[in-house]
PAZAPA-4460 file (N, C-alpha, C; in steps of 0.05 Angstrom, whole numbers, plus 32768, in hexadecimal, padded with zeros to 4 digits):
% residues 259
    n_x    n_y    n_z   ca_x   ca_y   ca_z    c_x    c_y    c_z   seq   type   mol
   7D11   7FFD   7DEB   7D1B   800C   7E02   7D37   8002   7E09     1      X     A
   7D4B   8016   7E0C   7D66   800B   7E0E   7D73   8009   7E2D     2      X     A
   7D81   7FE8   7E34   7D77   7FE2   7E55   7D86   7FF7   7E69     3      X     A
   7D7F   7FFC   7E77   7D94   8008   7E82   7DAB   7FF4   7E97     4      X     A
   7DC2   8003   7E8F   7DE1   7FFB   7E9A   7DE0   8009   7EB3     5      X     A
   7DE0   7FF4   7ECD   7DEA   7FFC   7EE6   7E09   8005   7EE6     6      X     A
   7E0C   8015   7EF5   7E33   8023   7EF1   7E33   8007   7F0A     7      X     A
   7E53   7FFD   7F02   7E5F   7FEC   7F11   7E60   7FED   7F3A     8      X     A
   7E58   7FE6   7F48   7E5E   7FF0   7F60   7E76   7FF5   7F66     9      X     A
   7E78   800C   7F84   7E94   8013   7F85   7EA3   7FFB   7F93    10      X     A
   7EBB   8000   7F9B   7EC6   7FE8   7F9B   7EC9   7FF2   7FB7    11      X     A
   7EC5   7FCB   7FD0   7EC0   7FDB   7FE7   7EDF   7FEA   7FEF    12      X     A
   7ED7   7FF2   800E   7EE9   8009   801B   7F05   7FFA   802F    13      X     A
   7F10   8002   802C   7F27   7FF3   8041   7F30   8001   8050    14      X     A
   7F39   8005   8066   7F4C   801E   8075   7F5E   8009   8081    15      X     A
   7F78   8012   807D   7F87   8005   8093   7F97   8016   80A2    16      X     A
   7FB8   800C   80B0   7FCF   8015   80BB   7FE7   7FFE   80B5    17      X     A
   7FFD   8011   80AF   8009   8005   80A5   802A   8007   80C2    18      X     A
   8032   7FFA   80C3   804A   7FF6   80D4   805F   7FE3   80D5    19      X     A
   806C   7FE2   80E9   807F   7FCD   80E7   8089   7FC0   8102    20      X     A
   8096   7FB4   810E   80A1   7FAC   8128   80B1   7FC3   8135    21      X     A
   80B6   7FC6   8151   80C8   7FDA   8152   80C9   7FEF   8148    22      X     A
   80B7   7FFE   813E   80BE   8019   811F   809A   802A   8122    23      X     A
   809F   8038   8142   8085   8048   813A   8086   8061   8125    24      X     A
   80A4   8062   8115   80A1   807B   8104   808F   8070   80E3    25      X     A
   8094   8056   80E5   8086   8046   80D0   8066   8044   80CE    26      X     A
   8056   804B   80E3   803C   8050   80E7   803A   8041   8101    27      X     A
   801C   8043   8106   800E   8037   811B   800F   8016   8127    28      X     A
   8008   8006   8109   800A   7FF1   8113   8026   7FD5   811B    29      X     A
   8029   7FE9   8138   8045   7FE1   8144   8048   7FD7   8160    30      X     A
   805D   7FCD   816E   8053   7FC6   818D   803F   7FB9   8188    31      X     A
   802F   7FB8   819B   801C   7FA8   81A8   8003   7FA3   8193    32      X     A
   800A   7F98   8189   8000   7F90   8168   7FD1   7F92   816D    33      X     A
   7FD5   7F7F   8180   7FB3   7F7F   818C   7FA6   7F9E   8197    34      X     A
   7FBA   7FB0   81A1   7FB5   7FCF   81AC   7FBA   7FD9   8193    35      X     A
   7FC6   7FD4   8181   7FC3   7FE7   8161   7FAF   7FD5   8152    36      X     A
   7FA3   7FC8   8155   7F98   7FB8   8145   7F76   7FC7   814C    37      X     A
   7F78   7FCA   8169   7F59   7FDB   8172   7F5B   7FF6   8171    38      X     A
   7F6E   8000   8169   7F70   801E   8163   7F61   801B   8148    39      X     A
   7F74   800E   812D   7F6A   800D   8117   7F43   8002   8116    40      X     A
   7F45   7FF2   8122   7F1D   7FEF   812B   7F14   800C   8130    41      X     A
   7F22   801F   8141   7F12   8037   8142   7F15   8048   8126    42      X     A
   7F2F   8043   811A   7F2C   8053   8107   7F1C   8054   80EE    43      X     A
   7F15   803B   80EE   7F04   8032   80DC   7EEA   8039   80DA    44      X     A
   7EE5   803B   80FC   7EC8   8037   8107   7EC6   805C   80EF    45      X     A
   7ED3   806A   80F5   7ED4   808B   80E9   7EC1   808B   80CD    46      X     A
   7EC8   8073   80C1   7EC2   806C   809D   7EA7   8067   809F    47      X     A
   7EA7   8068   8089   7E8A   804F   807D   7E92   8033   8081    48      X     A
   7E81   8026   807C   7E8C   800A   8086   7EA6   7FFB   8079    49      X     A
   7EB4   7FF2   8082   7ED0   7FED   8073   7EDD   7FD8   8080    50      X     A
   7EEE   7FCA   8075   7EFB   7FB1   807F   7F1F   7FC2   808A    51      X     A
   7F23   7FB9   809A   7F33   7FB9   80A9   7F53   7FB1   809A    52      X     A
   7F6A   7FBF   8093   7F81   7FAE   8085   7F9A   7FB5   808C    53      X     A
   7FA6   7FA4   8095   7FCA   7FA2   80A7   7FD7   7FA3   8092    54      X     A
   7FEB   7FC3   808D   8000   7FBA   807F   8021   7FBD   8087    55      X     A
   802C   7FA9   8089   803E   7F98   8091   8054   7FAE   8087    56      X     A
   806D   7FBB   8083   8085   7FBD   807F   8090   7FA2   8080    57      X     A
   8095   7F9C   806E   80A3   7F7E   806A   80BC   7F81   806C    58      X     A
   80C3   7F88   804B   80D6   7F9E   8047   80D8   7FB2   804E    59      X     A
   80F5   7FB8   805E   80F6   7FD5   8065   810F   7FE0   805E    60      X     A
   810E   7FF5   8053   812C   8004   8046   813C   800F   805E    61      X     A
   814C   8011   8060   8161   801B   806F   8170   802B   8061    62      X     A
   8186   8049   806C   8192   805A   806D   81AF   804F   806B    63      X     A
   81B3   8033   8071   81CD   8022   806B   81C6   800D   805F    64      X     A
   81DF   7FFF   804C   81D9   7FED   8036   81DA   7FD7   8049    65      X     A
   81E7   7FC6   805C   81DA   7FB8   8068   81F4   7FA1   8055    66      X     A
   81F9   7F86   8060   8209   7F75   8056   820D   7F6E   803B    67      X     A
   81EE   7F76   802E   81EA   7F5F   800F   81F0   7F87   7FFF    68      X     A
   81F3   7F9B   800B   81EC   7FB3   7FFA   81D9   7FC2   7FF2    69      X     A
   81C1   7FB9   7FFA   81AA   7FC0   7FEA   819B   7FC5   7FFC    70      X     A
   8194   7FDA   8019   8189   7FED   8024   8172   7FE0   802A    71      X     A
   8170   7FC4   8033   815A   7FBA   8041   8158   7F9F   8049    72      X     A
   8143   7F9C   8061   8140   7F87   8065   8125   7F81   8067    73      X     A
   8125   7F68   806F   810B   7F4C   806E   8106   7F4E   8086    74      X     A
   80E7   7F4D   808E   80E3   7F44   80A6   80D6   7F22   80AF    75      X     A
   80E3   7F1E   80C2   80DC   7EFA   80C0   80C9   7EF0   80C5    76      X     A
   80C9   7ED6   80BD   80AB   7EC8   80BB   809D   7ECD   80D5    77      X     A
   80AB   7ED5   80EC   8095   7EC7   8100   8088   7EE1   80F9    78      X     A
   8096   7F04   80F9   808E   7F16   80F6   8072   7F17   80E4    79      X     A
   8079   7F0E   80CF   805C   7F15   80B5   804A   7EFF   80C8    80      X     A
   804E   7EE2   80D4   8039   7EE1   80E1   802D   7EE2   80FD    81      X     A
   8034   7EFB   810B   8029   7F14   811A   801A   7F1A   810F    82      X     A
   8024   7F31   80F6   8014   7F40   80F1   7FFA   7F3A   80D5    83      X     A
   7FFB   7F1B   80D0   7FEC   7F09   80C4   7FD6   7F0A   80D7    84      X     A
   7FD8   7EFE   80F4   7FCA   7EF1   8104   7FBF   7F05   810B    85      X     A
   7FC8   7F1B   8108   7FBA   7F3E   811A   7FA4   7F47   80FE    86      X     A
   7FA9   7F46   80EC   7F91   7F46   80CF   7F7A   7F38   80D0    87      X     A
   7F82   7F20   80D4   7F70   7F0B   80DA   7F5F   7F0B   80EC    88      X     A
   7F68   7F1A   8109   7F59   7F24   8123   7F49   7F35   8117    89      X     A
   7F55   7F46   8102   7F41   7F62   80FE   7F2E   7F59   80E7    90      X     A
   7F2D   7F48   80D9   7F26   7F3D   80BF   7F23   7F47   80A7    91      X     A
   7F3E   7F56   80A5   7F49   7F5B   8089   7F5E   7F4D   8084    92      X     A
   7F6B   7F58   806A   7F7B   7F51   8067   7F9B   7F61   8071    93      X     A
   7FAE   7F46   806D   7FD2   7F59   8068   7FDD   7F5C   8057    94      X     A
   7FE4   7F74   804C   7FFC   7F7F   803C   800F   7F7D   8045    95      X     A
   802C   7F70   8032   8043   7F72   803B   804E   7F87   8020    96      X     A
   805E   7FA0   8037   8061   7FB4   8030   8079   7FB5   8021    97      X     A
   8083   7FBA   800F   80A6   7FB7   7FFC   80B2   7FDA   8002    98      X     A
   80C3   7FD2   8011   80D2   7FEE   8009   80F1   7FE5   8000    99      X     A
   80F9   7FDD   7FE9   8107   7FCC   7FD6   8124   7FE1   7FE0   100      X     A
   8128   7FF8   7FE6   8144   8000   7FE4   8154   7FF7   7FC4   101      X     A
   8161   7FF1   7FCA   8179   7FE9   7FAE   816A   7FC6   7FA6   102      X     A
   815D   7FC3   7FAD   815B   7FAD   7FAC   813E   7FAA   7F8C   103      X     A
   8137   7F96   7F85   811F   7F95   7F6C   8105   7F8C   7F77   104      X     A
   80EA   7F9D   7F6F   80DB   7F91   7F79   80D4   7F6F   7F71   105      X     A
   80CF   7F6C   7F5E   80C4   7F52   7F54   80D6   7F38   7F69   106      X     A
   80F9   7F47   7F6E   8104   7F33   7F86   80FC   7F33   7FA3   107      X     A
   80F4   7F47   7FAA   80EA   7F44   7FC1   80CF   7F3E   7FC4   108      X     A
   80C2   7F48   7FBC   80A0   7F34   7FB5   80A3   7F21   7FB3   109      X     A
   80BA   7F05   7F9B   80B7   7EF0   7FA3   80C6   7EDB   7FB8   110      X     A
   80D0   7EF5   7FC9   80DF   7EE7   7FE3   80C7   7EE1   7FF5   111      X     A
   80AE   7EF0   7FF9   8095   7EE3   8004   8084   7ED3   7FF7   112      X     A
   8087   7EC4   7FE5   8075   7EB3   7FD7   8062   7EA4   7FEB   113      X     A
   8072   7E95   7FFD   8065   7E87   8012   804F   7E8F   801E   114      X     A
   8052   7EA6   801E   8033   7EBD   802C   8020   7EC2   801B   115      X     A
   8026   7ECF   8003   801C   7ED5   7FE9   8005   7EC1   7FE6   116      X     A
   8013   7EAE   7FF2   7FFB   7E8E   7FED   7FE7   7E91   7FFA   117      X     A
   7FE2   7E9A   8013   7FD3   7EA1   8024   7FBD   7EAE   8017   118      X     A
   7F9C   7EA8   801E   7F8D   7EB0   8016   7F8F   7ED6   8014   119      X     A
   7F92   7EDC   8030   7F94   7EF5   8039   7FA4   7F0F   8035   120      X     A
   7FBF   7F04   8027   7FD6   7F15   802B   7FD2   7F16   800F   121      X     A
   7FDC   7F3D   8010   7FE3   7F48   7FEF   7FFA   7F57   7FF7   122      X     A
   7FFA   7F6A   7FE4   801F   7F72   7FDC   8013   7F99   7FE4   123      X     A
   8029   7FA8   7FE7   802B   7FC0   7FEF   8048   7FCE   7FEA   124      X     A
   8045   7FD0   7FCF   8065   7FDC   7FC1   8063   7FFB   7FC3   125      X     A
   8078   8008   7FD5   807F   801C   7FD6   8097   802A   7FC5   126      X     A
   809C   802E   7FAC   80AD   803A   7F92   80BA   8053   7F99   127      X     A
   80B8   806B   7FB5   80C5   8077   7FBC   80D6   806D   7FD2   128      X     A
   80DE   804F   7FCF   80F6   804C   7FE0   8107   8032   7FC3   129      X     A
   8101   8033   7FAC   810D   8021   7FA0   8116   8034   7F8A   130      X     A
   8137   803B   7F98   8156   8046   7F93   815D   8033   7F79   131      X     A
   816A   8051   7F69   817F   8044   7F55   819A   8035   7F56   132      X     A
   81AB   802E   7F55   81C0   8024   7F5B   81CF   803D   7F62   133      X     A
   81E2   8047   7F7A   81F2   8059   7F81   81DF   806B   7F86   134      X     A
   81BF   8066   7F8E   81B4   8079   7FA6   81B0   8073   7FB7   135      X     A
   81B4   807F   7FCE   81A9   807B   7FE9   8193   807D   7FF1   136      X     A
   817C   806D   7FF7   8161   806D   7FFD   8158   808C   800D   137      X     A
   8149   809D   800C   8143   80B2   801C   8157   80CB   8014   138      X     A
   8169   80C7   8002   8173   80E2   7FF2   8166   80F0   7FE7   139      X     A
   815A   80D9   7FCD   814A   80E2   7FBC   8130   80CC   7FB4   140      X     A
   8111   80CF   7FAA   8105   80C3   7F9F   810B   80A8   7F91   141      X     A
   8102   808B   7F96   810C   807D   7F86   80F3   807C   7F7B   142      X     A
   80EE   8064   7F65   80DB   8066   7F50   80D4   804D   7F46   143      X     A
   80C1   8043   7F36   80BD   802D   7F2F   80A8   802F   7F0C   144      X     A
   80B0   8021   7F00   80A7   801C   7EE2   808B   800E   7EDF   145      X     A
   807E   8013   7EDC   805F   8008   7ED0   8064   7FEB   7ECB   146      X     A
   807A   7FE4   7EB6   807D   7FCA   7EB3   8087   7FBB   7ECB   147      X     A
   809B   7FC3   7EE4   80A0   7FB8   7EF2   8082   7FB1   7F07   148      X     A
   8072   7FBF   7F09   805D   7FC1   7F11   804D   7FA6   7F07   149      X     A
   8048   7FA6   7EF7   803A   7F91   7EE4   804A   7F79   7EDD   150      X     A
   8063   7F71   7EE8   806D   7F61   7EE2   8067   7F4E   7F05   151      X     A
   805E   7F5F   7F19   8063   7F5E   7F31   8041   7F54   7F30   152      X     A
   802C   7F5C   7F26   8013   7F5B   7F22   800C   7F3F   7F16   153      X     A
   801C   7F3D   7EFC   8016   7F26   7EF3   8022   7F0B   7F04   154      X     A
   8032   7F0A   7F15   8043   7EF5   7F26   802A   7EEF   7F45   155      X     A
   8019   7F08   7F47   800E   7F06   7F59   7FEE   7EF2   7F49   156      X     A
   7FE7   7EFA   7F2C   7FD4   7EEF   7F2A   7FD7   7ECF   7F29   157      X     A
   7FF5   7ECD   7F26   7FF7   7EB1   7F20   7FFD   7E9F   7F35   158      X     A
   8000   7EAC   7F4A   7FF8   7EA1   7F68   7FE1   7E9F   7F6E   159      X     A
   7FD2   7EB6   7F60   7FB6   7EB0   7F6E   7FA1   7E9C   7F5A   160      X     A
   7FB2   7E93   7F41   7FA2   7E7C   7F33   7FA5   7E5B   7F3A   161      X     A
   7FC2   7E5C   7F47   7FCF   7E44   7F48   7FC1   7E41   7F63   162      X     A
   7FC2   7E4F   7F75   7FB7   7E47   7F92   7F97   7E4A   7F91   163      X     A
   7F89   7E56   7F7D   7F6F   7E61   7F7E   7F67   7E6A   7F92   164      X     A
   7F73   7E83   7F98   7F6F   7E91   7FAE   7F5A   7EAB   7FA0   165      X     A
   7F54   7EBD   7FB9   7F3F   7ECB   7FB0   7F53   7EEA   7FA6   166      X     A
   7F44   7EF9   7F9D   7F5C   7F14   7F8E   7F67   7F19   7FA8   167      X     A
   7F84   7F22   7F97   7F99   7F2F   7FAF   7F91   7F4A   7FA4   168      X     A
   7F90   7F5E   7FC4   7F9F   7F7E   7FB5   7FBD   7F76   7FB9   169      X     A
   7FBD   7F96   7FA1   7FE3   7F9D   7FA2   7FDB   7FBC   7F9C   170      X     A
   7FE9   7FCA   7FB2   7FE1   7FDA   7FB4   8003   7FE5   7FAC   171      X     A
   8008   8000   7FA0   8022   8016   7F9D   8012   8028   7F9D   172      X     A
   802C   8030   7FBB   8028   804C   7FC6   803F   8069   7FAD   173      X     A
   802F   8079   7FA9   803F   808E   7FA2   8040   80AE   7FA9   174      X     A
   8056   80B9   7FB3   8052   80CC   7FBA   8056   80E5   7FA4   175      X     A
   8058   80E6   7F94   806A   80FC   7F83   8066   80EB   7F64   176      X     A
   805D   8103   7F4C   8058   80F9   7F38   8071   80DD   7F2B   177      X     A
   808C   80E8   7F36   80A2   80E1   7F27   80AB   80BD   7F30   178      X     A
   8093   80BA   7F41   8095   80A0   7F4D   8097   8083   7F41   179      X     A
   807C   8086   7F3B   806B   8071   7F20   8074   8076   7EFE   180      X     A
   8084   8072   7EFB   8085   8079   7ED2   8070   8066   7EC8   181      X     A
   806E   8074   7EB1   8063   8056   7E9B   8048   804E   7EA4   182      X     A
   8046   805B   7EB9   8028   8040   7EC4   8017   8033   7EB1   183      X     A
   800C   8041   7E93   8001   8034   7E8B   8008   8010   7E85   184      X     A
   8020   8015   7E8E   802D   7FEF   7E8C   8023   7FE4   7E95   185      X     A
   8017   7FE6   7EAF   8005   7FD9   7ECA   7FEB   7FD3   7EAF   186      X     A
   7FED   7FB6   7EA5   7FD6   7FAF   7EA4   7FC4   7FA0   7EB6   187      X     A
   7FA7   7F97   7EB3   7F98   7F8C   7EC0   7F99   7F73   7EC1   188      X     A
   7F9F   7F60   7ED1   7FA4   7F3C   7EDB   7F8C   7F40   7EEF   189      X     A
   7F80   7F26   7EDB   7F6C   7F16   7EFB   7F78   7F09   7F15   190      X     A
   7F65   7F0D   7F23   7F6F   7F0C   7F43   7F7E   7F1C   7F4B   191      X     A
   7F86   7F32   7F43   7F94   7F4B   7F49   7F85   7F65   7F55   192      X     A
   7F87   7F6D   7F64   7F78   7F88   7F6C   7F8D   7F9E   7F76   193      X     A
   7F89   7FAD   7F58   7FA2   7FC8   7F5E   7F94   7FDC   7F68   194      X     A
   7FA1   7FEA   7F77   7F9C   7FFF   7F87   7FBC   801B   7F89   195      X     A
   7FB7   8031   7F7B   7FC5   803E   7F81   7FB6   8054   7F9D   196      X     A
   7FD7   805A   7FAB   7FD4   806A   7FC2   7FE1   807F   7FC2   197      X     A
   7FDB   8094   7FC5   7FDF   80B4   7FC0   7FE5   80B6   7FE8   198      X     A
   800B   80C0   7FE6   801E   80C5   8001   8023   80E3   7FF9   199      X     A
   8014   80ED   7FF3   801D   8103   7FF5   8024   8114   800D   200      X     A
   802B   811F   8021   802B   8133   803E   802C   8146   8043   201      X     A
   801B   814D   8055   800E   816A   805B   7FFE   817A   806D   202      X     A
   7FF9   8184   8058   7FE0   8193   8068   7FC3   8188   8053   203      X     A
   7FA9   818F   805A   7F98   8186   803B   7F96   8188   8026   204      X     A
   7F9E   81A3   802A   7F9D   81B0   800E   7FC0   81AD   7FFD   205      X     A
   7FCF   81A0   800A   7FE5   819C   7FFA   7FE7   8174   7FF6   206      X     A
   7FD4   816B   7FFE   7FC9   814D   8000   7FB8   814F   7FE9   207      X     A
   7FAA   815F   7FE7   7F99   8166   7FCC   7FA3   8169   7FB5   208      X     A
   7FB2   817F   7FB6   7FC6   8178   7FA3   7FDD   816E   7F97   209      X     A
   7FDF   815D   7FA0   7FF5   813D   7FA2   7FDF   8133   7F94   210      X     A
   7FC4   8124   7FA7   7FB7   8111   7F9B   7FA9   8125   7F77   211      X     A
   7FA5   8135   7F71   7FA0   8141   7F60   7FB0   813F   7F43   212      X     A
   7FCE   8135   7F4A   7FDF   813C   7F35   7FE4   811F   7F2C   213      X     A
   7FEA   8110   7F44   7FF3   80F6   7F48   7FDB   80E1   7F3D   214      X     A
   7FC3   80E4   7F45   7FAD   80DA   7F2F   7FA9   80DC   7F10   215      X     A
   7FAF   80F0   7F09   7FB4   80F6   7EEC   7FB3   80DC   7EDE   216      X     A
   7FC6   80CC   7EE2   7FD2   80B2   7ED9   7FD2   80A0   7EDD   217      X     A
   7FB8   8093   7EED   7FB2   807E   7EFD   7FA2   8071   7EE5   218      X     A
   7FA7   805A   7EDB   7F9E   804C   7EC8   7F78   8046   7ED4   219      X     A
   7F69   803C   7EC8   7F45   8041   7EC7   7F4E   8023   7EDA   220      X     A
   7F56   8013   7ED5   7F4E   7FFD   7EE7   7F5E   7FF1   7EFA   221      X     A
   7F70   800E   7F0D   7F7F   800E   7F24   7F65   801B   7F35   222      X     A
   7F62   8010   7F4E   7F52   8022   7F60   7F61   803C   7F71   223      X     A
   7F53   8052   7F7B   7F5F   805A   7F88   7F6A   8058   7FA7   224      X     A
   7F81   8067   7FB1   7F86   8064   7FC3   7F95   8079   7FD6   225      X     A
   7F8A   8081   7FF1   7F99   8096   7FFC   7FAB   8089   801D   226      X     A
   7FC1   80A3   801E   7FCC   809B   8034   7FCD   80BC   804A   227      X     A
   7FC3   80AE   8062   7FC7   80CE   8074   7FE0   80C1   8094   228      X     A
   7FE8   80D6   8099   7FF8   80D4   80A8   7FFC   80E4   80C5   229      X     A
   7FF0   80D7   80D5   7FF0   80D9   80ED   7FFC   80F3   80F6   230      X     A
   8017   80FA   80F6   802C   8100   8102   8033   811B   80E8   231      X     A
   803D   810F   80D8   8048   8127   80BD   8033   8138   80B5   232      X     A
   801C   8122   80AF   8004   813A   80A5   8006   8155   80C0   233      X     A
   8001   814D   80CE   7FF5   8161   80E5   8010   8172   80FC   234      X     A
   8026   817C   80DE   8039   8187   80ED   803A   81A1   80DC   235      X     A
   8048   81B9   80F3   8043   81CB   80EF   8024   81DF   80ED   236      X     A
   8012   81D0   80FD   8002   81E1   8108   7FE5   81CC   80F2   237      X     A
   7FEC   81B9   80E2   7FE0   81B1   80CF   7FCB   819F   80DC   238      X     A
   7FB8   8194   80C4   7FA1   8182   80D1   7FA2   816B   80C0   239      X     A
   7F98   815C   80D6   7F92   813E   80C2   7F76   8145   80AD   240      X     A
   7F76   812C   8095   7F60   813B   8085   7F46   811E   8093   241      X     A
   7F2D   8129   809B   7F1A   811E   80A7   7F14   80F8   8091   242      X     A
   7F03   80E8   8098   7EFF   80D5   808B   7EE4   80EB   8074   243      X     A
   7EDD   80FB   807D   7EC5   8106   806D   7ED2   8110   804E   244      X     A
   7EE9   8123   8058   7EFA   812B   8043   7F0A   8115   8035   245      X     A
   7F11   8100   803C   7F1F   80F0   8038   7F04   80E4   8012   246      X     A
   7EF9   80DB   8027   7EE1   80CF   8014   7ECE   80E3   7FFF   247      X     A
   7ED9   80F3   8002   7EC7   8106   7FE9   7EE7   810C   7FD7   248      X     A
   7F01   8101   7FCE   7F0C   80FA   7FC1   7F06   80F9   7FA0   249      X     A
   7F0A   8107   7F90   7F04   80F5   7F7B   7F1B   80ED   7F6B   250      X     A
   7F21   80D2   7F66   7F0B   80B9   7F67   7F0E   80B4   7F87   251      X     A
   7EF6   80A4   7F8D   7EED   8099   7FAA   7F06   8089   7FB1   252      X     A
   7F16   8090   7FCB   7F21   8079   7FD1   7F1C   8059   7FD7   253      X     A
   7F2E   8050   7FD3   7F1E   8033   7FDE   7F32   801F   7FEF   254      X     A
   7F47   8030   7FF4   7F60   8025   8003   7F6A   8045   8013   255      X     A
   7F63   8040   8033   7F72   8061   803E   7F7E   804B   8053   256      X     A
   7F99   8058   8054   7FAC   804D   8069   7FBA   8060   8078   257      X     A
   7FBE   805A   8094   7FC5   8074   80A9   7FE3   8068   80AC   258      X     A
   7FEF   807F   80AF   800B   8074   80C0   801B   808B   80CD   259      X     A
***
């Protein structure tokens, strides 16, 4: 008799909000960090059971190059530990968010190493704000390479062997097929937990088909990931899409973030 193979369990659920200091166009979790922190508790409460996750704008691109040229800045230590200490309240984890402008991911990921170390904190690379040289962030789409991906993946596993910390996610957000190239580059490193996130905006049925096209290419051992938006989704007469619709997805999300 041949045994039978249990299918793998799904991988659990996360919901977060993602924000920044000063910047409620960046999402929710802004101001009064403990009053967004119990919002996201209710939002959660909406799900199946799910862990709670702060993600940080670390990096944030700007519309001007700024002294060094390269359309962004850092936010300071005390800042990431705010919004460290506000994760920790909720007991998930923090993502610190990259929106690289002119700048390279792999350099700004290892300008937080010091955090990285941290049991708790993973990475949240956004590739539609990482500009070619002589673009201006928010003209046009910037983009990111599979291998740059995986070069960023493998630096994280090797933090998390040296410190023996427990898996980081790293999650890239993409809105638009032309975002991600190559992905098959993104190979798999232990202590890594990839998660792609489908930004598409809308209405549902044009969120559907974003996440529809944009999946195509999501390598078998990236999880999935969606993003809804408060404010954009639900303009022009539009609706937010429910946690019910959210979760009948296929593949199952396992990372939804509001902003």
């Amino acid at each position: 008799m041949t045994p039978r193979i249990e299918p793998p369990p799904p991988p659990p659920l996360r919901i977060g909000f993602c924000g920044g200091p000063n910047a409620p166009a960046l999402g929710r979790m802004t101001g009064n960090l403990d009053a967004a922190g119990d919002q996201l508790r209710h939002q959660v409460s909406a799900y199946p059971p799910a862990q709670p996750v702060v993600e940080l704008i670390a990096t944030r691109v700007h519309g001007s190059p700024g002294p060094d040229g390269l359309y962004r800045t850092r936010e300071s230590d005390a800042t990431i530990q705010s919004y460290l200490d506000q994760a920790r309240r909720l007991g998930g984890p923090l993502l610190l968010n990259i929106q690289p402008g002119r700048a390279e991911f792999p350099t700004e990921v290892r300008a937080y190493e010091r955090w990285l170390t941290e049991p708790d904190v993973g990475l949240a690379l956004d590739p539609e704000w990482a500009v070619d040289p002589g673009v201006v962030p928010g003209r046009k789409f910037g983009h990111v390479e599979g291998a740059v991906l995986d070069q960023v993946s493998a630096y994280v596993a090797t933090i998390v062997q040296q410190h023996a910390l427990p898996p980081k996610l790293l999650i890239y957000h993409q809105v638009a097929a032309s975002v991600v190239r190559d992905e098959n580059a993104l190979l798999p490193h232990d202590g890594v937990i990839p998660v792609k996130v489908v930004d598409g905006i809308g209405s549902p049925a044009l969120k559907l088909a974003t996440w529809n096209v944009v999946m195509k290419t999501k390598p078998a051992h990236v999880q999935a990931g969606f993003k809804l938006f408060y404010d954009e989704d639900t303009r022009r007469g539009g609706r937010l899409m429910t946690p019910g619709e959210v979760m009948a997805l296929q593949p199952k999300p396992a990372y939804v973030v509001y902003e």
